[in-house]
C-alpha positions in Angstrom: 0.0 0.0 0.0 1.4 3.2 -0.9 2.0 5.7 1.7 0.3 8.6 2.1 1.5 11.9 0.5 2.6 14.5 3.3 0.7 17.9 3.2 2.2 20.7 1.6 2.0 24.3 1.7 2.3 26.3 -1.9 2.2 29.6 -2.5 0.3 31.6 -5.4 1.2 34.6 -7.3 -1.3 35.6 -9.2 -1.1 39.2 -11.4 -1.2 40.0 -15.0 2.4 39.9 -15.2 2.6 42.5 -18.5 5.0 41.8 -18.4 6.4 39.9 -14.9 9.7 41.7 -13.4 12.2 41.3 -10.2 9.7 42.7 -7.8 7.7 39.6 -8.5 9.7 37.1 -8.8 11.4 38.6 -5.1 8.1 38.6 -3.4 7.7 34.9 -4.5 11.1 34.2 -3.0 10.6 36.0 -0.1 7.6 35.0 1.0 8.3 31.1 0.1 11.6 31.6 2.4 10.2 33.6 4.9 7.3 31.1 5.2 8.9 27.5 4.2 6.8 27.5 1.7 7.2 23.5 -0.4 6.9 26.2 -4.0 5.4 29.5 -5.6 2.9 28.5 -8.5 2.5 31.5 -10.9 -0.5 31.8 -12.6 -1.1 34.6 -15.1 -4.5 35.5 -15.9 -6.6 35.2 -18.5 -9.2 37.7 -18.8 -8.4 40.0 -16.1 -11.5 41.6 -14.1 -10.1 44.4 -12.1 -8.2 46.4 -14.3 -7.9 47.0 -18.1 -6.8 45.0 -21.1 -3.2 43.8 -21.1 -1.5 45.2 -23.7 0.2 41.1 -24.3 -1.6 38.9 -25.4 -2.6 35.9 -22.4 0.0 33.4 -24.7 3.0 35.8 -24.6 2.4 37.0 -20.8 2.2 33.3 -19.9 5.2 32.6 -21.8 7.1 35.6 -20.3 6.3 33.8 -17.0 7.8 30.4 -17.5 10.6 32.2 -19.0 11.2 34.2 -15.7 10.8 31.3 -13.1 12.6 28.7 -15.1 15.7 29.1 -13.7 14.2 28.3 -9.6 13.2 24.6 -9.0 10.8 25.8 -6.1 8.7 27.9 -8.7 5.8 26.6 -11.1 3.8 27.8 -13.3 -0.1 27.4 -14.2 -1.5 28.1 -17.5 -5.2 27.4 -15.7 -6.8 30.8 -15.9 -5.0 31.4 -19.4 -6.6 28.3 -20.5 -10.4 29.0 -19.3 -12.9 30.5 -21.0 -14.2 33.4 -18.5 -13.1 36.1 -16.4 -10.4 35.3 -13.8 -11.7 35.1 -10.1 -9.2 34.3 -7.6 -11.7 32.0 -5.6 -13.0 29.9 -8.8 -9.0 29.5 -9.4 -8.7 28.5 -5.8 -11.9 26.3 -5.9 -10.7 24.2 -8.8 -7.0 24.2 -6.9 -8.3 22.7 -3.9 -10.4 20.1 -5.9 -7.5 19.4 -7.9 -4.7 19.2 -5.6 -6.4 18.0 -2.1 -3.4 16.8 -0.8 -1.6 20.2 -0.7 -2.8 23.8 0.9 -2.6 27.4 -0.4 -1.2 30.5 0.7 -1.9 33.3 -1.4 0.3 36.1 -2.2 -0.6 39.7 -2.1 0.8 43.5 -1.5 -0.7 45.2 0.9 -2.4 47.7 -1.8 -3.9 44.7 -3.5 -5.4 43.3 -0.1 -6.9 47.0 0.4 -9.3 45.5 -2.7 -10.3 42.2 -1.2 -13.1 43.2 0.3 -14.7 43.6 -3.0 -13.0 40.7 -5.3 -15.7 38.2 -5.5 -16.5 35.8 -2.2 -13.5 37.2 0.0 -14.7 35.2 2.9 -15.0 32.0 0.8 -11.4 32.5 -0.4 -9.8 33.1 2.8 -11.3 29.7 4.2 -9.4 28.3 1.0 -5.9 29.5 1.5 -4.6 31.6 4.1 -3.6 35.4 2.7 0.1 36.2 3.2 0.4 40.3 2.6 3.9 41.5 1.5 4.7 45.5 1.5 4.7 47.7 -1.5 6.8 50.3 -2.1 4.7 54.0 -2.1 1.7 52.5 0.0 0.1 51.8 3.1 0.7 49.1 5.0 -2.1 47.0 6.1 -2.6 46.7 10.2 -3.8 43.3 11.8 -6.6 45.7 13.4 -7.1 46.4 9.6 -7.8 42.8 9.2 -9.8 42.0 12.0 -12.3 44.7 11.0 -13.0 43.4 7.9 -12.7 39.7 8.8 -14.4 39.7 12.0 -12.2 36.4 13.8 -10.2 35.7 10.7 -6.3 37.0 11.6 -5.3 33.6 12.0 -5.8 33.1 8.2 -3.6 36.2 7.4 0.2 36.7 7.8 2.1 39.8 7.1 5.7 38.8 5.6 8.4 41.6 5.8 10.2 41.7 2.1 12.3 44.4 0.2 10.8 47.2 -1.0 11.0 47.4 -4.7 9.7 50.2 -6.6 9.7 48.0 -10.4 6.4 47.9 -11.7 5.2 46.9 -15.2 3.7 50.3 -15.8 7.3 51.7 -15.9 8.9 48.9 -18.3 6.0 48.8 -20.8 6.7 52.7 -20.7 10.3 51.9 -21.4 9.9 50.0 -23.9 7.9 51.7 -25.8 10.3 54.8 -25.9 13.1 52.6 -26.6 15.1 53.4 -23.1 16.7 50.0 -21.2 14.9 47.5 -19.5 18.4 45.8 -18.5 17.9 44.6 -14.6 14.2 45.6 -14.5 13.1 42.2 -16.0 15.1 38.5 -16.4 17.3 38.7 -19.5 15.0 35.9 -21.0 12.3 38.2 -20.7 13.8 41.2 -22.0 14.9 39.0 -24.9 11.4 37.9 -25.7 10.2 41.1 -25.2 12.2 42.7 -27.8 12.2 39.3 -30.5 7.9 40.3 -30.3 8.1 43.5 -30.4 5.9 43.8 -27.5 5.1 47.2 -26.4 7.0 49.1 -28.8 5.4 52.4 -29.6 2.2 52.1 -27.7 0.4 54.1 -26.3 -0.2 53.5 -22.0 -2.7 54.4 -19.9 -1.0 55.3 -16.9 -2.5 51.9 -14.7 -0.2 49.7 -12.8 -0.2 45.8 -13.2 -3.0 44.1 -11.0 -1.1 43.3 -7.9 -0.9 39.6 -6.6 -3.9 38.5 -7.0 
């Protein structure tokens, strides 16, 4: 009879990673170090609901992803939400996670601005019961308070740890913005990715709207 598979603890970094950079790839680290974490599973999504369109295409923001993690045996990647047809909720992704993968449990990774949101992302208190919410700093906001927590989740701190990581000020806003007026991305982004970036002709001479990446969601 085969034994029985020990329980392990993954964390997940979700975002629309256009296109995924060293802040992310340090708060998946970070957080997996700080919290013994088994692995970080990446999962890009899809069809985005809280901000606007990527400017990459799901295939290429996925692909900038494996690109980015392939070099750390403790990351994986998930093509999950890129693969399904509808809007990506971070509790249906968690939901089909759970169903798929019983043996293991979730900790999902966030900044602090993105947990300000989580209130209104779509069955909050449902998703906290399905992994627990570790909140990482981000550079230029607020950080969240365990009072903070406890008014929104009434009981619920124990599902929520606060992990102290670097503060890095890269976003995706800044190297689409780069690119597109032809300045560096050199240690902004994994070579691989700068390279695939710039073999696609992603982002070159268009037009941004100012918005950040979604946040690890």
């Amino acid at each position: 009879m085969a034994e029985a598979r020990d329980r392990s603890r993954w964390g997940i970094l979700g975002g629309i990673f256009d296109p995924i950079h060293y802040g992310h790839l340090a708060i998946a680290e970070q957080t997996r170090d700080a919290l013994d974490l088994s692995g970080v599973l990446f999962i890009p999504a899809g069809q985005p609901v809280h901000r606007e369109t990527p400017e990459a295409s799901a295939k290429d923001r996925l692909r900038m992803v494996e690109l980015a993690t392939a070099d750390n045996p403790r990351f994986a990647v998930s093509a999950m939400e890129v693969d399904a047809d509808r809007p990506s909720y971070s509790v249906e992704t968690l939901e089909q996670l759970t169903a798929d993968r019983p043996e293991d449990e979730f900790v999902l990774i966030m900044s602090a601005e993105a947990a300000r949101g989580l209130p209104s992302w779509r069955d909050p208190v449902r998703l906290i019961e399905l992994a627990e919410v570790a909140i990482v700093p981000r550079l230029g906001y607020d950080e969240i308070s365990r009072d903070w927590v406890d008014e929104v989740f009434p009981g619920r701190q124990d599902r929520f740890t606060f992990v102290e990581s670097t503060h890095l000020g890269h976003s995706a806003t800044d190297v689409r913005e780069r690119v597109a007026r032809g300045a560096s991305i050199r240690y902004l982004v994994p070579p691989a990715v700068e390279s695939y970036i710039r073999e696609h002709d992603l982002y070159s001479n268009k037009e941004t709207d100012g918005a950040d990446d979604r946040p690890a969601v």
